[in-house]
FIBAKE-287288 format. One record per atom (N, C-alpha, C): residue in three letters; x, y, z. Coordinates in steps of 0.05 Angstrom, whole numbers, padded with zeros to 5 digits, always signed. Example, Ala and Ser with C-alpha at 12.3 -4.5 7.8 and 13.67 -1.06 7.14 Angstrom:
<nodes>
ALA+00264-00114+00156 ALA+00246-00090+00156 ALA+00264-00066+00156 SER+00257-00045+00142 SER+00273-00021+00143 SER+00258+00001+00157 
</nodes>
This chain:
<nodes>
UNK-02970+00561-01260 UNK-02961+00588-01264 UNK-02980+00603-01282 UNK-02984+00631-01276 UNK-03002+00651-01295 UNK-02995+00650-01324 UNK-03014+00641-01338 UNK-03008+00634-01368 UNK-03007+00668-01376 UNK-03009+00685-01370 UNK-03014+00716-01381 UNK-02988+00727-01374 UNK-02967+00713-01364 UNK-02948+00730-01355 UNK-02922+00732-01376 UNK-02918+00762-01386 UNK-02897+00763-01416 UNK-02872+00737-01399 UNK-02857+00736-01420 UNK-02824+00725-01412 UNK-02803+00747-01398 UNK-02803+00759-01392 UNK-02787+00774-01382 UNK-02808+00775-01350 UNK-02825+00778-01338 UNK-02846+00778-01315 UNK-02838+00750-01312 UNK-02834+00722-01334 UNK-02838+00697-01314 UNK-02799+00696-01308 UNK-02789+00704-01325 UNK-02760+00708-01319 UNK-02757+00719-01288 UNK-02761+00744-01281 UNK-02765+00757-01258 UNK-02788+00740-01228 UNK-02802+00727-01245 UNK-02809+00705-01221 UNK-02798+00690-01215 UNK-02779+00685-01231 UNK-02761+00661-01223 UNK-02733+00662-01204 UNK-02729+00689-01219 UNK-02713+00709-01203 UNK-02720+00712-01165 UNK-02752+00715-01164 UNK-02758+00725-01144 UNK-02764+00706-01124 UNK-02773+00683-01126 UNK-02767+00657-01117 UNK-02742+00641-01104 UNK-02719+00646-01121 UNK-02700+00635-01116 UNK-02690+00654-01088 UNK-02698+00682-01093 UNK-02684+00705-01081 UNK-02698+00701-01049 UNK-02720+00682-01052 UNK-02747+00693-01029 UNK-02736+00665-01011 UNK-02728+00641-01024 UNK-02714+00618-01020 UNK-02681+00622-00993 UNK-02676+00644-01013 UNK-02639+00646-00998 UNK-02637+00661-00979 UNK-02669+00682-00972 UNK-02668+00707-00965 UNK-02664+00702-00937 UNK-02648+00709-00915 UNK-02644+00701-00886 UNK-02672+00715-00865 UNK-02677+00707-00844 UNK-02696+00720-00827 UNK-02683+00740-00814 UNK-02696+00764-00814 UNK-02682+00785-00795 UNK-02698+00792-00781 UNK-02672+00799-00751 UNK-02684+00796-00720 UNK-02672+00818-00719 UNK-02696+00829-00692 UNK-02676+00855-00681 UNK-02660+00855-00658 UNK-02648+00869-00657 UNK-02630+00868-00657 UNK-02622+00858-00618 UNK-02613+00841-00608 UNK-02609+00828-00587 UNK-02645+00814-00573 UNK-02652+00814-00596 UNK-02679+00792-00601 UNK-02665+00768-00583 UNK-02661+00754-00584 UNK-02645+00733-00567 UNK-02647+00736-00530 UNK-02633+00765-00527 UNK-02630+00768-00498 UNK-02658+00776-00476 UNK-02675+00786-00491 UNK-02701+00799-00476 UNK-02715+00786-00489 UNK-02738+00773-00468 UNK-02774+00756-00494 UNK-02779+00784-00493 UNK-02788+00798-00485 UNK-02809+00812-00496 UNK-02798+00828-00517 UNK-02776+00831-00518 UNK-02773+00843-00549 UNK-02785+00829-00568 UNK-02784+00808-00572 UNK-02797+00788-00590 UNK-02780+00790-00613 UNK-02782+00774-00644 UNK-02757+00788-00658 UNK-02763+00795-00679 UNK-02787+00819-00688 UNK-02802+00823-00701 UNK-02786+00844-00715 UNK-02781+00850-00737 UNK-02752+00874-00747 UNK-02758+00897-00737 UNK-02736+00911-00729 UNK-02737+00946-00714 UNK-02708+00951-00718 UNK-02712+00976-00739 UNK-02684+00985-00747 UNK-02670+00988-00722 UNK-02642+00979-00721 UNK-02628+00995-00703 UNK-02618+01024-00701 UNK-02617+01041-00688 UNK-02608+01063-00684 UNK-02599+01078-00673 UNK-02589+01063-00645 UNK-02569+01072-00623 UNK-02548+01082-00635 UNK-02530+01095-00619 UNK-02507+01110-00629 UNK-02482+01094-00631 UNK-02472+01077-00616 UNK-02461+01064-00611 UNK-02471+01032-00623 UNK-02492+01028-00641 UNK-02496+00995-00648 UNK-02478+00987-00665 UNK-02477+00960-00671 UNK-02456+00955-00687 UNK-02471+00940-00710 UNK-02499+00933-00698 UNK-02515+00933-00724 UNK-02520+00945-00744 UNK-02523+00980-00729 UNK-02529+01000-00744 UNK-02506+01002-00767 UNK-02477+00996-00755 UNK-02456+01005-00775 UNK-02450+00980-00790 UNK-02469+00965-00795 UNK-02460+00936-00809 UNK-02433+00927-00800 UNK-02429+00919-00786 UNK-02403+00906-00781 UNK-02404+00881-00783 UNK-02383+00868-00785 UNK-02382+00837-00790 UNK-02388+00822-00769 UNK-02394+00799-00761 UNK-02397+00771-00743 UNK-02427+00788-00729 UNK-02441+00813-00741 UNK-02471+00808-00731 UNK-02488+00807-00758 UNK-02511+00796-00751 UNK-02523+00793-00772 UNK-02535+00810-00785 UNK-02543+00800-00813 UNK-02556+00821-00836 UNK-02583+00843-00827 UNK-02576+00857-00834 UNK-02597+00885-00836 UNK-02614+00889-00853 UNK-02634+00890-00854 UNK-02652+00900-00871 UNK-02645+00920-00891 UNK-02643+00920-00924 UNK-02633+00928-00941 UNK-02649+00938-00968 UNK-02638+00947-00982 UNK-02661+00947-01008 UNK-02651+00925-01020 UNK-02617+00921-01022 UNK-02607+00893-01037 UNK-02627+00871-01039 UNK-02646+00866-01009 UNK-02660+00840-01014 UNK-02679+00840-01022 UNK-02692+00867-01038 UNK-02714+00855-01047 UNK-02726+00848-01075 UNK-02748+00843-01084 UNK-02750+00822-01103 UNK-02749+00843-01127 UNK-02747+00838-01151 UNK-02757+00856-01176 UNK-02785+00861-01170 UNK-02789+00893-01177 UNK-02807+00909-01178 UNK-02833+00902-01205 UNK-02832+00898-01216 UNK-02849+00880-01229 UNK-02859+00860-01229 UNK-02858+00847-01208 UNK-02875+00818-01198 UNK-02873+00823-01160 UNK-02858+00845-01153 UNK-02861+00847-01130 UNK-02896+00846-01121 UNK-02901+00837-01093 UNK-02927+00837-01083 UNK-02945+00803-01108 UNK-02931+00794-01111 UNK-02944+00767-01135 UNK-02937+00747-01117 UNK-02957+00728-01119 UNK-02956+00699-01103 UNK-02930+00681-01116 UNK-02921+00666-01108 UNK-02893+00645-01126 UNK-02913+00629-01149 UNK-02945+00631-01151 UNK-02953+00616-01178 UNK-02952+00638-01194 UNK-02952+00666-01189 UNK-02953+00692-01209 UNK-02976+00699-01212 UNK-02998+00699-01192 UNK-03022+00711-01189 UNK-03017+00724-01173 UNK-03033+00759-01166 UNK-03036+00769-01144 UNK-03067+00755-01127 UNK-03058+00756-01097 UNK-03072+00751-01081 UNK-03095+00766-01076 UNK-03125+00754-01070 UNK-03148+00774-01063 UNK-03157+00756-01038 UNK-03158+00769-01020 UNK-03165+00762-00987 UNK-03197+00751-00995 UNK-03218+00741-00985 UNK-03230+00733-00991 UNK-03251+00722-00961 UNK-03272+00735-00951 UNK-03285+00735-00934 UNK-03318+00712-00934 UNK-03330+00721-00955 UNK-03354+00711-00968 UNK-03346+00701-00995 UNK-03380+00688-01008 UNK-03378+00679-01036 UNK-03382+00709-01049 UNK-03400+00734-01036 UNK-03404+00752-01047 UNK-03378+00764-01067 UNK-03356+00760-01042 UNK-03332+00776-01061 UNK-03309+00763-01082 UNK-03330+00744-01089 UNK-03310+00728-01109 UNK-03315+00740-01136 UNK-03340+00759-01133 UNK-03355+00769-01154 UNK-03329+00790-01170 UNK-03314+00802-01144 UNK-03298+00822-01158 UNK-03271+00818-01169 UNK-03267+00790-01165 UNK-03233+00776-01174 UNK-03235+00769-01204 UNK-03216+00775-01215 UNK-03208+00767-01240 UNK-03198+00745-01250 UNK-03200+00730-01252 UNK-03185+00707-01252 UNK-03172+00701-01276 UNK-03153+00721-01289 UNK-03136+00724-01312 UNK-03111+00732-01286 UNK-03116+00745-01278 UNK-03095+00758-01252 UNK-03091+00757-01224 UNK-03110+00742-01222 UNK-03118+00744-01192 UNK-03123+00714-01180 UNK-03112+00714-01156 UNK-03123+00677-01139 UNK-03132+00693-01119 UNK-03154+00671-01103 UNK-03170+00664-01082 UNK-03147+00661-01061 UNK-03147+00674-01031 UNK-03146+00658-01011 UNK-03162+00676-00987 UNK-03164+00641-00979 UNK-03195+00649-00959 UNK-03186+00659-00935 UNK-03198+00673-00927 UNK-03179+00686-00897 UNK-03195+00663-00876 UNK-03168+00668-00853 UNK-03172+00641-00834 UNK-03203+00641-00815 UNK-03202+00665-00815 UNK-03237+00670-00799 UNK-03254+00656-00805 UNK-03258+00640-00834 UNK-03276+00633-00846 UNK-03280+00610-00842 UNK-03310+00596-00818 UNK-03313+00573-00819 UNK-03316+00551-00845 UNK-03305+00522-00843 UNK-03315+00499-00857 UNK-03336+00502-00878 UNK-03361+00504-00860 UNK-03386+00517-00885 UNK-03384+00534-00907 UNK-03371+00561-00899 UNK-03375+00575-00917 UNK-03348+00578-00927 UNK-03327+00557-00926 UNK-03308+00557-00931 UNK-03314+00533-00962 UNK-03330+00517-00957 UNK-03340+00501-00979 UNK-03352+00512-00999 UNK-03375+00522-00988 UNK-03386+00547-01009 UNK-03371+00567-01029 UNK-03350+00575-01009 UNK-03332+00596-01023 UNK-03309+00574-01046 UNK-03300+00554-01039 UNK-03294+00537-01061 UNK-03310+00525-01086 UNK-03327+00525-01081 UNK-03355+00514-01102 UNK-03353+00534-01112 UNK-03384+00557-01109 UNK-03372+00590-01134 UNK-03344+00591-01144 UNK-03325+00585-01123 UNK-03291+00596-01139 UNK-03289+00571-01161 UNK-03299+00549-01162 UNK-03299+00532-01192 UNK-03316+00543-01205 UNK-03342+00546-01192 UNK-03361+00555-01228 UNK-03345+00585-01238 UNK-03329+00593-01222 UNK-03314+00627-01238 UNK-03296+00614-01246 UNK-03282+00589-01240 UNK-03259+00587-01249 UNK-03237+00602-01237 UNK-03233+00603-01220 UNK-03213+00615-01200 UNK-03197+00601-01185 UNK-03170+00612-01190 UNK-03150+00595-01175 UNK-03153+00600-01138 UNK-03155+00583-01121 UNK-03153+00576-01099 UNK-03127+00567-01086 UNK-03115+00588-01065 UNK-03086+00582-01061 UNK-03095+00556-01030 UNK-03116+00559-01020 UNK-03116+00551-00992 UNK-03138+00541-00995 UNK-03150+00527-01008 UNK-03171+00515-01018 UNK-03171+00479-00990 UNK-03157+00467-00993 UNK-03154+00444-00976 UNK-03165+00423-01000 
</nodes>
């Protein structure tokens, strides 16, 4: 976990964890009956849904209730924010008081090694390192 983070930020991570843990998948809505809908979230908004009116025996809706505290919102579960990471060039601009490494999937083996090597001599946390 980020040694820089006050007690009240790792309180709220902990918070946000547990919350990210219990949080259910939401489908849209008759995702089930058509593939090509696929069940990627899309508010409902027919006139007649019964999604739309929350009713009971269908499932949860997309809400503000579920989301995490605003002060660690967008933070990885170790309490670093994430920096996408293409080359060794752009390791140059991560902080590593606040910030972890992860390597985007594009990135062959080779320079996937490379980009782990520099990320130790900076001392940078590596979420996808292998």
């Amino acid at each position: 976990m980020n040694r820089l983070l006050d007690e009240n930020q790792r309180r709220l991570l902990k918070i946000k964890n547990i919350m990210a843990r219990k949080r259910v998948e939401f489908h849209r809505q008759e995702w089930f009956r058509y593939k090509k809908l696929g069940d990627a979230w899309r508010k409902p908004r027919g006139k007649h849904s019964k999604l739309r009116e929350h009713l009971a025996r269908r499932p949860p809706v997309v809400d503000a209730g579920f989301r995490s505290p605003a002060a660690v919102r967008g933070m990885h579960p170790s309490g670093y924010y994430e920096v996408l990471v293409h080359n060794v060039k752009e390791l140059e601009a991560v902080d590593p008081r606040y910030q972890a490494v992860r390597i985007a999937s594009s990135v062959g083996s080779r320079k996937r090694q490379e980009i782990v090597k520099r990320s130790e001599e900076l001392k940078l946390k590596v979420l996808n390192g292998r």
